[in-house]
N, C-alpha and C positions, 0 to 999 in steps of 0.2 A: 504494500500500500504506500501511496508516496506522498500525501499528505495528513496531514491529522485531523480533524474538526476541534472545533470548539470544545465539543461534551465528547466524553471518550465513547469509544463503541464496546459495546457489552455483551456480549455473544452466552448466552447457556448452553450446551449440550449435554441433553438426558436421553434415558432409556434404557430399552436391559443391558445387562450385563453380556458381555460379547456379541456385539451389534454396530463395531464399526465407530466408537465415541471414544477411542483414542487415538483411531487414526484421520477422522475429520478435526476432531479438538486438536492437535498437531499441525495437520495444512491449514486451519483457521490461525492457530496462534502464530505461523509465520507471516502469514499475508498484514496481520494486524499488529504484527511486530508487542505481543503480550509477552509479558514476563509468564515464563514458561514456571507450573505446579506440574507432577503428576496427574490429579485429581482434583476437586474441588473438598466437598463434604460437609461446607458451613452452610450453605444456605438451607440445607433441610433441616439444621443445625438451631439455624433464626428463625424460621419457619414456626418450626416446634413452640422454641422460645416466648416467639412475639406472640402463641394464641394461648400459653399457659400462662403467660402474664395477663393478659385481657381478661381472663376468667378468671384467677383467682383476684385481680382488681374487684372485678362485679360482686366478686363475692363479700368483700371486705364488710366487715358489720359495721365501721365506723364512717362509712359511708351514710347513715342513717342518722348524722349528726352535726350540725349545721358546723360546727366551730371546729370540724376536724379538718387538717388539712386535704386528709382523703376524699370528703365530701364533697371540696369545691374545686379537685383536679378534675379533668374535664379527660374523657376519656381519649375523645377524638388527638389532644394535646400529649398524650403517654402514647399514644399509637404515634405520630409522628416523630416524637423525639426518639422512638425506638429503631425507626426506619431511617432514623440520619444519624445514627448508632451504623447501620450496617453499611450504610452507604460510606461514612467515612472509615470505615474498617478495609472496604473492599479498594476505597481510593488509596490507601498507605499499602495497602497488600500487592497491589498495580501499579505503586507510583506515581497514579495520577494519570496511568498510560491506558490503555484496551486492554480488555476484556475479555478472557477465554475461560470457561470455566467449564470443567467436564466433571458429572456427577452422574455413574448408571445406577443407578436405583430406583427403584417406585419410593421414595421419600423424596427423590429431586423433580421426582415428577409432582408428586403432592403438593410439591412447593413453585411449582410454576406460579400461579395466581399473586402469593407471597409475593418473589420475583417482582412478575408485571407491577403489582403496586407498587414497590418500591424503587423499581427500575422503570418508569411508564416505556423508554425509548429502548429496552433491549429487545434484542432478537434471540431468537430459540429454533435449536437445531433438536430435532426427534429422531434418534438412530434406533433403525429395525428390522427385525429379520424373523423370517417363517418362523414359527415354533419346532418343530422338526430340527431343524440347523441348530437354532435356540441350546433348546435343552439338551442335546446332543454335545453341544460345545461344553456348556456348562457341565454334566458330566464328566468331561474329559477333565475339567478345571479343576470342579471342586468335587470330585468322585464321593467323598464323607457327605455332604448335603443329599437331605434325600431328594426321591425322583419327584413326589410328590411337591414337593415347596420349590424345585423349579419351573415344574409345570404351572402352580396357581401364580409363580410369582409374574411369570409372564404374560399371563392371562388379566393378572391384575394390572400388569403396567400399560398394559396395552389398552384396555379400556377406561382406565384411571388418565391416559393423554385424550384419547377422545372427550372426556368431558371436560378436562381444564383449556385444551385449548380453545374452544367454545368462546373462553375468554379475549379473547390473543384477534386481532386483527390480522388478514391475511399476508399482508407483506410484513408480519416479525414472526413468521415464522418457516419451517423448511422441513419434512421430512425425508429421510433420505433414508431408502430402502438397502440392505448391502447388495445383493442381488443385483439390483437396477445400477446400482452404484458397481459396480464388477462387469456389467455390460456395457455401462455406456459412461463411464470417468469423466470424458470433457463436458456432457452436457450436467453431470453432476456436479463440476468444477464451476461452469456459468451458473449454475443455478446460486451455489454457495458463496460464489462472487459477488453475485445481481443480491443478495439475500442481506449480505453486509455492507454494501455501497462501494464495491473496489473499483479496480481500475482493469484493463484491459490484462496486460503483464500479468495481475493474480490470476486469473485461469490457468494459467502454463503452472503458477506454485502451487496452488492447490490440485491439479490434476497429477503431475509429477510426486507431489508428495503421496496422494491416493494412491498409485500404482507403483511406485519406484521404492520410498522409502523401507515400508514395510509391510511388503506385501503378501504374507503372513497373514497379515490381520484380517484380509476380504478373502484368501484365498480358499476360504471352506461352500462360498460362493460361486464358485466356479462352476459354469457348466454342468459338464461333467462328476462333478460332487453333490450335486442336488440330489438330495435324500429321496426316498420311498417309503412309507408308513408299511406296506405290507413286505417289506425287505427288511424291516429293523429286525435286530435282535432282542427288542423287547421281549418280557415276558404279556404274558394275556393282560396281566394284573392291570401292569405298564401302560399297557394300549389304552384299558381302558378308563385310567386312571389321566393321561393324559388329554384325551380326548374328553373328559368330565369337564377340567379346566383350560384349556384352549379351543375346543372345537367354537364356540361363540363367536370367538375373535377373530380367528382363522377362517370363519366363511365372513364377517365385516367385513376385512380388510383382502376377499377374494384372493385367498392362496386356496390352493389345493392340496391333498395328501399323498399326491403320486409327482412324477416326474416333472409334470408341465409347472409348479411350483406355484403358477397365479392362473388363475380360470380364466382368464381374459387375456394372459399376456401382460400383462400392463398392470405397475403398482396404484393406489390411490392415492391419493394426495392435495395438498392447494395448489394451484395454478400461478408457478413462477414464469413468467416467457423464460426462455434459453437466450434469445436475442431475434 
């Protein structure tokens, strides 16, 4: 990126866990020239925070007494001095500079709304992939976690973004399929470009870094690696334990359970132009 704005640019990236949100958080953090984290993990952090403050405030008894000071803090006034709490946390933690924060979890997803309020001008990246690929990776990651709490966790993140982003105006935000993103890099790359405000030149950084850096990260996406529900090696249990908590989601967001991966062809998504 070759100029800065005024207001830094604030970019989230959420969603499950092995779906492609450290290897966009990475081509994002170079285009936008962000003090490189690992991870993010505070904002579901604040999230939490700012609504168990708000409720145990309501709760306060001494609120019920004209001469306390609790009674004539004004709530609306605790809610904003909490939000320019995080805001100036996230300015020292960035310098001052942009914004990349990568947090996979359904807690960074819950905390989208948080986010948007606090950040009115950031943008949000949704990284995601069949469930099938999903939990299959996940397995491979965290083999002790059972099969069940990957299958709901997915299930849950995945309809837990559908209804926050409800909130989110269409140009602050971007889904990026890894699949779609492993077929087609450059129009991924304008997408994510046009999504942050870049310049022409980032296309080439973010498409290079998709494909070149570490490409490991998409490569279970490929083609020829696309999964089959009736080729796993699941057990019966498996099957149908998975299909309890993703099948829901899995026909929403029109994937299929055999090779052709999406029923249509074509992921869904908000309508970025490419150019």
């Amino acid at each position: 990126m070759k100029q800065q704005p005024t207001e830094p640019i604030r970019v989230f990236v959420v969603g499950p866990p092995r779906c492609g949100t450290s290897i966009v958080g990475l081509a994002l953090g170079r285009v936008l020239d962000a003090s490189a984290y690992a991870e993010g993990h505070m904002m579901p952090y604040f999230a939490q925070v700012h609504a168990q403050m708000l409720s145990a405030f309501e709760r306060l008894p001494a609120r019920e007494f004209p001469e306390m000071l609790a009674a004539v803090t004004n709530k609306d006034q605790l809610d904003a001095e909490f939000r320019s709490l995080v805001q100036r946390f996230y300015d020292r933690a960035y310098r001052g500079g942009n914004v990349v924060d990568k947090t996979p979890s359904l807690d960074a997803v819950r905390a989208v709304p948080f986010i948007h309020q606090t950040f009115p001008n950031a943008r949000f990246v949704f990284c995601y992939r069949r469930a099938l690929e999903n939990v299959e990776s996940r397995l491979r990651k965290w083999p002790a976690v059972a099969f069940e709490t990957h299958c709901s966790e997915w299930g849950e993140i995945m309809s837990t973004w559908r209804r926050v982003r409800a909130e989110l105006e269409p140009h602050q935000f971007w889904e990026v399929e890894i699949h779609r993103l492993f077929l087609d890099p450059t129009g991924e790359a304008i997408r994510l470009r046009n999504l942050v405000g870049g310049v022409e030149d980032d296309v080439a950084v973010i498409r290079d870094t998709l494909t070149e850096e570490k490409p490991s990260m998409i490569a279970g996406s490929e083609v020829g690696r696309v999964l089959d529900l009736d080729s796993m090696s699941w057990s019966s249990h498996q099957r149908t334990t998975f299909l309890k908590f993703c099948q829901t989601e899995l026909d929403w967001w029109g994937y299929t359970l055999d090779h052709r991966y999406f029923a249509d062809q074509a992921s869904p998504g908000p309508s970025i132009p490419a150019d």
